[in-house]
C-alpha positions in Angstrom: -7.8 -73.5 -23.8 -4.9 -70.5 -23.4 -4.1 -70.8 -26.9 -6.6 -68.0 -28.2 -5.1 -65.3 -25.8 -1.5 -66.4 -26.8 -2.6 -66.3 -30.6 -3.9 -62.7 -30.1 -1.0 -61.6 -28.2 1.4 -62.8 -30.9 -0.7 -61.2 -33.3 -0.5 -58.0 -31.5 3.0 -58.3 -31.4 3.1 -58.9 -35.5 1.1 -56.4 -36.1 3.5 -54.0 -33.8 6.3 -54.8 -35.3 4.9 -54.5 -39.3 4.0 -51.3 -38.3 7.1 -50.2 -36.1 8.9 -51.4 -39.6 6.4 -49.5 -42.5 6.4 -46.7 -40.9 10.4 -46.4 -40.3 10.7 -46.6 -43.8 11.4 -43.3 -45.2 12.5 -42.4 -48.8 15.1 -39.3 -48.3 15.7 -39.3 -52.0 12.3 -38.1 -53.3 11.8 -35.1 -54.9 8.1 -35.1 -54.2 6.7 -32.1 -52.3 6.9 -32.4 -48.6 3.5 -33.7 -46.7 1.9 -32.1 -43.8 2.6 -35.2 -41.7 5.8 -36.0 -40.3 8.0 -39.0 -40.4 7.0 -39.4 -36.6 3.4 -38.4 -37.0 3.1 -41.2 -39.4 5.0 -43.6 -37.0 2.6 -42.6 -34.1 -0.4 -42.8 -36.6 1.1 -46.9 -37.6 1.5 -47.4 -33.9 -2.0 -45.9 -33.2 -3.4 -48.4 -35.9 -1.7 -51.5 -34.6 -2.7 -50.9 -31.2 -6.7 -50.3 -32.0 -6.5 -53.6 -34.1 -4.8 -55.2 -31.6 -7.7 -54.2 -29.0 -10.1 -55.2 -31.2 -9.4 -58.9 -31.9 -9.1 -59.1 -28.1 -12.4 -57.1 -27.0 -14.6 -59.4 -26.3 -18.2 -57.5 -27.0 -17.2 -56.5 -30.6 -18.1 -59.5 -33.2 -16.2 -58.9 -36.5 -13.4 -59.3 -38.1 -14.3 -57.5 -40.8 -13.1 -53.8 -39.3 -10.6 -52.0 -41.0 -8.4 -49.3 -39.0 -6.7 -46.0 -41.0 -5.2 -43.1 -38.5 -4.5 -39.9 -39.7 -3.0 -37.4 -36.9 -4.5 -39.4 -33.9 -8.3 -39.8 -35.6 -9.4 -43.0 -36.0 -11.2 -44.1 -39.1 -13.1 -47.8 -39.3 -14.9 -49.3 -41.9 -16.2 -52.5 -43.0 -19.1 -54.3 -41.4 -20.4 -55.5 -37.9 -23.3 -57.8 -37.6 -25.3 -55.0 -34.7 -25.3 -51.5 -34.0 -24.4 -52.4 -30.5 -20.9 -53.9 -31.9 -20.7 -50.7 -34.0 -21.4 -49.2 -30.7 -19.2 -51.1 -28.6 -16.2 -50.9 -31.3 -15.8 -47.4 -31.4 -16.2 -47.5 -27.0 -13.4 -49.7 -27.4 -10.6 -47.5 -30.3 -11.8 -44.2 -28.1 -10.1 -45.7 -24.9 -6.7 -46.3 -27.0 -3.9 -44.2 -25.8 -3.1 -41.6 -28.9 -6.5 -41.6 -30.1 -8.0 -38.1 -30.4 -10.9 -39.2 -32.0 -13.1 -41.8 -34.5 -14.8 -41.3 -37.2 -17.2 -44.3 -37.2 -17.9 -45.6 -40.7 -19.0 -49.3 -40.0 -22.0 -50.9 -41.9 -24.3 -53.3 -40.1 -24.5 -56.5 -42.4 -26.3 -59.3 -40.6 -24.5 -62.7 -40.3 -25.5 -64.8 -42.5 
C-alpha cells in the first residue's frame, strides 16, 4: 500500500515543523550568561535533527526505532539500540549523507530483538 511512504512523509513534515517552532523560540529576557551557540546555530542544529530522523524512519536497511538524534554544531550524536552492528553500521552511513552534518558520534547499543 502507499500509505506507509505518505505516513513518513507527514511525519517528516511534523517533525520539521516542531523543530522549525522549538528552536525559534528564544527568551530575550533572561539574564542568564550568553551560550556559545547561536539562536541560528541552534535552529540549524533542530533542523539538522529533524532531517536525520526523518531519514531514518524512511531508510530502509536500518531496523529500529529505538535511535535517538541530539546535534550540537553540525555533529551528530545517536543512541539507543539496533538489533545488528550492520544497522549500527548502516545508521550512521545513512545521518553522514545529511546535508549539515559535519560529523557522528556513534553511540548505538546492539540489543537483539527479542
Amino acid at each position: 500500500m502507499n500509505r506507509i511512504p505518505l505516513l513518513k512523509t507527514a511525519a517528516g513534515v511534523a517533525c520539521m515543523t516542531f523543530a522549525l517552532v522549538a528552536g525559534a523560540q528564544t527568551n530575550s529576557a533572561s539574564t542568564a550568561p550568553a551560550s556559545s551557540e547561536s539562536v541560528g546555530q541552534h535552529v540549524d542544529d533542530a533542523t539538522i535533527t529533524t532531517k536525520v530522523k526523518a531519514e531514518l524512519l524512511g531508510a530502509k536497511n536500518v531496523k529500529s526505532e529505538h535511535i535517538h538524534v541530539k546535534t550540537r554544531k553540525g555533529i551528530v550524536s545517536l543512541t539507543g539500540t539496533v538489533p545488528t552492528a550492520e544497522d549500527r553500521d548502516n545508521a550512521k552511513q545513512v545521518v553522514e549523507g545529511v546535508s549539515g552534518v559535519s560529523s557522528v558520534k556513534n553511540h548505538l547499543k546492539i540489543v537483539a530483538a527479542q
